[in-house]
N, C-alpha and C positions, 0 to 999 in steps of 0.2 A: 119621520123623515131622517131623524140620527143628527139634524143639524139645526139649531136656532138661528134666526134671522128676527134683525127687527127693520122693517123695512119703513121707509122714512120719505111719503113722496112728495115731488115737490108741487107748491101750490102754483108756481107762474112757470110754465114750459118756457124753455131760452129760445124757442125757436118761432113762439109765437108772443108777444108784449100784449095786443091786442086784446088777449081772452083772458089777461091777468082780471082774478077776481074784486080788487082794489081799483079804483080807479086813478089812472097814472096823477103823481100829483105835479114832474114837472116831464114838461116835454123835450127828447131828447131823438134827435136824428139818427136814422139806424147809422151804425158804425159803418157799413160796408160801401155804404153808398158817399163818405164826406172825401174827399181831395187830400192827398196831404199829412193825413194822420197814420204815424206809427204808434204800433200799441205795444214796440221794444222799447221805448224810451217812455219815462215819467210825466204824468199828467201834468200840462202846461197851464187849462184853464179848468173851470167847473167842469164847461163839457167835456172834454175830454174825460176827464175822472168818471165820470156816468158811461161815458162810450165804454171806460177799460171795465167798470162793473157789468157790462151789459155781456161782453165778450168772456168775462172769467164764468157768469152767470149759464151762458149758452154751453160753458164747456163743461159744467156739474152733471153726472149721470140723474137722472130722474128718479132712480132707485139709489139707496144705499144699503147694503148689508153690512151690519155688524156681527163680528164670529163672536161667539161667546162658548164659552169651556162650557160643555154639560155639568163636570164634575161636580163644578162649584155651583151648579146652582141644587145638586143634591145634598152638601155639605147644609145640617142644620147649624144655624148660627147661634152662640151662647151667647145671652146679653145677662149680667149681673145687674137685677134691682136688688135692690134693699129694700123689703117690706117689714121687719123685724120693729116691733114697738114698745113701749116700755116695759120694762121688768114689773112685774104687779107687785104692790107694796105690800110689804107684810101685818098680818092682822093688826089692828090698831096706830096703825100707819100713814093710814092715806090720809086726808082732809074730806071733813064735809063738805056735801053739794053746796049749804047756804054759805059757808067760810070760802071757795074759790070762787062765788057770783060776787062776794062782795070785793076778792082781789082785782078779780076782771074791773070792775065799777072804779077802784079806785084807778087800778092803770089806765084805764079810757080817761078821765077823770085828767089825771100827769100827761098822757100824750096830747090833749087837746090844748092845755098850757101851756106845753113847748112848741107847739107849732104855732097857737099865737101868740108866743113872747120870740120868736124865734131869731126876727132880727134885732130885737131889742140888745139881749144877749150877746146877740154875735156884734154889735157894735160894741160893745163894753170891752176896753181895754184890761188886756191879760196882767195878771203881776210879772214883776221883771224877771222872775224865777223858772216861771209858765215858759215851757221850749215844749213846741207839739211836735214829735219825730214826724219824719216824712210817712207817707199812707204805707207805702213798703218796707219799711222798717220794723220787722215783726221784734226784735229783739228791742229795739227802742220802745216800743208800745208795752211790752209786758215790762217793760222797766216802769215807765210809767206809769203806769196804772195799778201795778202791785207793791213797787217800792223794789228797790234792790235788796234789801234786810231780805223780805220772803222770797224774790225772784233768788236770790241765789243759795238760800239756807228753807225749802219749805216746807223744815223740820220744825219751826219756830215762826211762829204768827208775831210780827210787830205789833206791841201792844197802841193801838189805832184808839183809844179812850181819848186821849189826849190832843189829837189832831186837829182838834180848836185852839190850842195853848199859842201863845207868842212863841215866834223862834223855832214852832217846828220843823223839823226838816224832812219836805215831801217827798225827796230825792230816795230819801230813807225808805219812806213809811209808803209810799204812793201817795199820787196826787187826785182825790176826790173826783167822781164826776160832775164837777161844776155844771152850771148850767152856760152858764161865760164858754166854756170849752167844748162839749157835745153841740153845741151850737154851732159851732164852728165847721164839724165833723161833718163830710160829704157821705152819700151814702157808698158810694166805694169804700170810703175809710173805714167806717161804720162797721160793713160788711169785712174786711180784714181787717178789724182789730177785734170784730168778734170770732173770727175765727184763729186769730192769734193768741184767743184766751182762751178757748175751746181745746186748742190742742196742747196748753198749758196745763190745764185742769186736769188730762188725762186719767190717771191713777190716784190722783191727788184728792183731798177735802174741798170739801168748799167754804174756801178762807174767807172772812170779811171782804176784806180787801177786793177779792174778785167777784164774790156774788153781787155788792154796788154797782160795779162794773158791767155786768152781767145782766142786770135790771135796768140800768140806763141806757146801754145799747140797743136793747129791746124794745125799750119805749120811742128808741129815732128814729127804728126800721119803719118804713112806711107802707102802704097798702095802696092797692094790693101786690102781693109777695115775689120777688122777683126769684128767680130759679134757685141760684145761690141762696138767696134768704131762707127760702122754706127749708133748704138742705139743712143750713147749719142749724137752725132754731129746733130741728127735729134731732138734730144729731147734741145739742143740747141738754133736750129733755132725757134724749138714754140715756145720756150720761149722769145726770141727775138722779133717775131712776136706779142706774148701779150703786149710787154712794148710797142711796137711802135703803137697799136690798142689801148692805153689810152692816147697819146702824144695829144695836143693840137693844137700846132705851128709845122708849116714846118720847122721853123729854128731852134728849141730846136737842139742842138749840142748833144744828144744823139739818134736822127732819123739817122745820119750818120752813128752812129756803130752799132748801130742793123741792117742796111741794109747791111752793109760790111758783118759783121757774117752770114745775111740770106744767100745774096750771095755767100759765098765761100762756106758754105754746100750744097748748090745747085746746080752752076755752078761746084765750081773744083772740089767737092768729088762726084758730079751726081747723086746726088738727085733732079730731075728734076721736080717731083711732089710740091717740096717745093718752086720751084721758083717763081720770082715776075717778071710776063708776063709785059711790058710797052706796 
């Protein structure tokens, strides 16, 4: 016919109340027949309001066409997913099957003692030092959690041995993910402060500092995975997976934590397409 319509009819004809399909629920005197009632001027009582709905009702065409451009509906439309999944590790690189069942075990293991310690924790008063930035404070959050030292030189890893010592200073170094303070942590926050380290990490190693960070957040995300969550936890593990596709050495001590992070996005959160087959 060269023309789309979507035609839309209507279920109570205005001209007849009686044959509505529903049955009326309050009863309401036909307009044309009451004394006294203008329907130029605003409704005075209930009925009245019902009369001016009965009278806008009666004046609706019974059909409606809507035009719609042909054009557009031959335009195929691009939708960008991302199905792209880990970089596969290079030979003697991945972790065995029995070494990531027993990581999943222990993380199952930590989540289940944070959610039952969980308000324990969160009533325990913070040290007087403890300032949690606000949840939208991406710049506050990688302060704290990496330490200003690496957040603004992450040329050079604060040496973190010592971060039981009296007098440290965590302002420095970052401040541990306590249990006192994840506790604390709403899953909005959770969710943007993991994705404030995520976009940290970028090009970068995977320093101390942030991989704790990185494991604790993980262990507060709850189940099942809200849209956001699976986004960044997947977008995570690539990332992982690229640092460990430029390692050199099997025994670099940072092969260990990128395989832990692959695995627990893989294995406990079931993303299964991400995993590292042995």
């Amino acid at each position: 016919m060269g023309q789309y319509a979507i035609l839309v009819e209507k279920s109570v004809t205005a001209m007849n109340f009686e044959e509505d399909l529903m049955p009326r629920q309050l009863p309401v005197d036909d307009w044309d027949t009451i004394e006294d009632f203008d329907p130029s001027v605003p409704p005075r009582t209930p009925q009245e309001y019902l009369k001016r709905v009965q009278i806008e009702a009666s004046r609706c065409p019974e059909v409606v066409v809507a035009k719609i451009d042909p054009r557009k509906l031959k335009r195929n439309p691009t939708v960008n997913v991302s199905l792209s999944g880990c970089q596969p590790a290079p030979a003697g690189f991945s972790p065995s099957l029995r070494w990531q069942q027993q990581q999943v075990a222990n993380f199952s293991v930590l989540r289940q003692s944070i959610a039952k310690h969980r308000d324990h924790w969160k009533a325990q008063p913070l040290d007087s030092n403890v300032m949690l930035p606000a949840p939208d404070d991406e710049e506050g959050w990688k302060k704290f959690c990496l330490g200003e030292k690496l957040y603004f030189d992450s040329s050079v890893s604060p040496n973190t041995s010592e971060t039981d010592s009296p007098g440290i200073d965590y302002v420095q170094v970052g401040f541990p993910p306590l249990l006192s303070i994840v506790s604390r942590m709403s899953q909005p926050t959770v969710f943007n402060t993991l994705e404030y380290l995520i976009n940290w990490f970028g090009d970068k190693k995977l320093y101390p500092e942030l991989g704790r960070w990185l494991y604790a957040l993980l262990a507060c995300i709850e189940k099942p995975l809200l849209p956001e969550a699976h986004s960044l936890i997947r977008q995570l593990a690539r990332r992982c997976s690229a640092v460990r596709a430029k390692l050199e050495n099997p025994e670099d001590a940072e092969l260990s934590a990128v395989n832990l992070l692959i695995c627990l996005v893989a294995r406990y959160f079931e993303q299964s397409d991400l995993a590292d087959n042995d």
